[in-house]
C-alpha positions as CSV (number, residue, x, y, z in Angstrom):
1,X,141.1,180.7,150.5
2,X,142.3,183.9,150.3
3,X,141.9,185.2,147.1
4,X,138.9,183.6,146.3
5,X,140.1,181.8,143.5
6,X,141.2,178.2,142.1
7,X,144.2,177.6,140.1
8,X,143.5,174.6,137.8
9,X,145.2,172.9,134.6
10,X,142.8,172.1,131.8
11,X,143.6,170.6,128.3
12,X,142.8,172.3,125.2
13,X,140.7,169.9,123.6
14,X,138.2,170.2,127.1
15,X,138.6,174.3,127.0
16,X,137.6,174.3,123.3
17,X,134.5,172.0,124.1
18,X,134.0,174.4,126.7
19,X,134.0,177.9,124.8
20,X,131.9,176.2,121.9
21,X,129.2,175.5,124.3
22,X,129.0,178.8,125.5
23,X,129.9,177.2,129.1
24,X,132.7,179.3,129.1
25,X,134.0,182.7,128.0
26,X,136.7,184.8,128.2
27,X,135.6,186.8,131.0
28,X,135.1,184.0,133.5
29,X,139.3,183.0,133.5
30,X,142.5,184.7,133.2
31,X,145.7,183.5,132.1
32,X,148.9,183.3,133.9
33,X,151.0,183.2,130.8
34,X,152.0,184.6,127.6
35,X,151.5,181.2,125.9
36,X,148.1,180.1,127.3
37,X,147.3,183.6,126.1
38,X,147.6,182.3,122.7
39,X,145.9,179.2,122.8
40,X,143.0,180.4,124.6
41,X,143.0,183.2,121.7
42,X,143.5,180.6,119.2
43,X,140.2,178.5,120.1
44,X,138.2,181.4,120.7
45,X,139.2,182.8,117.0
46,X,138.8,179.0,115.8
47,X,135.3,178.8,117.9
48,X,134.2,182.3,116.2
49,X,135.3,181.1,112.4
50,X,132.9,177.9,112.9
51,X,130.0,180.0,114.3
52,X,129.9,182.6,111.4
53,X,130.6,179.3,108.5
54,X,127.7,178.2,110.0
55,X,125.5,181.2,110.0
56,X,126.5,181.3,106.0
């Protein structure tokens, strides 16, 4: 492998389970386009609201 890394498809509903178990952030990915961009920003921003409601 030449570039050292591996292209995958994931659904949103896994990726959010992901980022709200602190597997994942958004450092360890990039996206490859301008609408993944927004649904990754999306569930982090949705991930972030229900972590300070439930600091409240």
């Amino acid at each position: 492998m030449e570039n050292n890394l591996v292209h995958i498809a994931i659904s949103p509903n896994a990726l959010a389970t992901l980022i709200q178990s602190g597997t994942i952030h958004a450092a360890d990915f990039k996206c490859l386009n301008a609408d993944s961009k927004k649904m990754v920003w999306a569930l982090f921003l949705s991930t972030l609201k229900s972590t300070l409601k439930e600091q409240i």
